[in-house]
C-alpha positions, 0 to 999 in steps of 0.5 A: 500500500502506498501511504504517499511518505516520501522521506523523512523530513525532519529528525528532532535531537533533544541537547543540553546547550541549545545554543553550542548545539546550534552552533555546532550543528551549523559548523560541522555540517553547513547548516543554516539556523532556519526557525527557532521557537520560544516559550515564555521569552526563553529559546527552547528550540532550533530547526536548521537546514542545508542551503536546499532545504532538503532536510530539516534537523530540529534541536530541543533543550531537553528541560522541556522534553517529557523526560528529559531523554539523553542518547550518549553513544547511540545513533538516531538516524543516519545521514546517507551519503554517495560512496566511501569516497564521500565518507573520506571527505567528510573525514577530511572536513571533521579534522579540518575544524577538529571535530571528533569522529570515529574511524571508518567502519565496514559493516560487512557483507551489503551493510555499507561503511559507516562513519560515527560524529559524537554532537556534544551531548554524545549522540552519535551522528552516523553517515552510511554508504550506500549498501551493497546487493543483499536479500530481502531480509538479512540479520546481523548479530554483534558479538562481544569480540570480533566482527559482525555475523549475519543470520537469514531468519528473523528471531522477531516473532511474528516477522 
């Protein structure tokens, strides 16, 4: 069924310093500040886009989120990028303006590359490949050491 969604327009990060987080964002990504909200003569909240408006990245302080989520080390979304060669630039940029970021991970088998950029809260802003051939279904198992394994059957039940 065709529910007519084209994409993901807008991803809503919850940060703690919505001001570095503007900044931060608008500098390790070439975006621009396009709204902010206030509430109570207080700035609560940012969206910033790219020079297209292609998507929309909105920051929100987290006092004023319902439970005041924190994502250190975990990855939201992913940004999707056109090959490993983009990825080696986006490398290059984050070291130019000393931004952190993880080395390139190959996630194996159809899974793409991935490169990792902790915000300053610590959620992780991750970039993918594009992936390669693989089937319909494929699950991937993360084991305490060594590289990922990769299985044919969901363990969801129900799937």
């Amino acid at each position: 069924m065709d529910l007519g969604i084209e994409r993901i327009l807008q991803v809503k990060i919850p940060v703690s310093d919505l001001s570095r987080s503007v900044t931060w964002y608008c500098r390790a990504f070439g975006l621009r500040l396009g709204w902010e909200f206030c509430e109570t003569g207080v700035v609560r909240g940012a969206v910033l886009t790219d020079g297209h408006e292609r998507f929309l990245l909105g920051l929100r302080h987290r006092e004023v989120i319902p439970g005041q989520p924190e994502f250190p080390g975990f990855d939201l979304f992913s940004f999707g990028v056109a090959s490993v060669g983009a990825l080696h630039n986006l490398i290059r940029h984050f070291d130019e303006l000393g931004i952190t970021h993880e080395p390139l991970f190959d996630r194996g088998p159809g899974g793409g590359v991935q490169l990792d950029v902790p915000d300053p809260d610590g959620t992780i802003i991750r970039f993918l490949s594009p992936f390669g051939e693989h089937p319909p279904f494929m699950g991937v198992e993360f084991p305490a050491e060594g590289p990922p394994t990769f299985y044919d059957t969901p363990r969801l039940p129900d799937a």
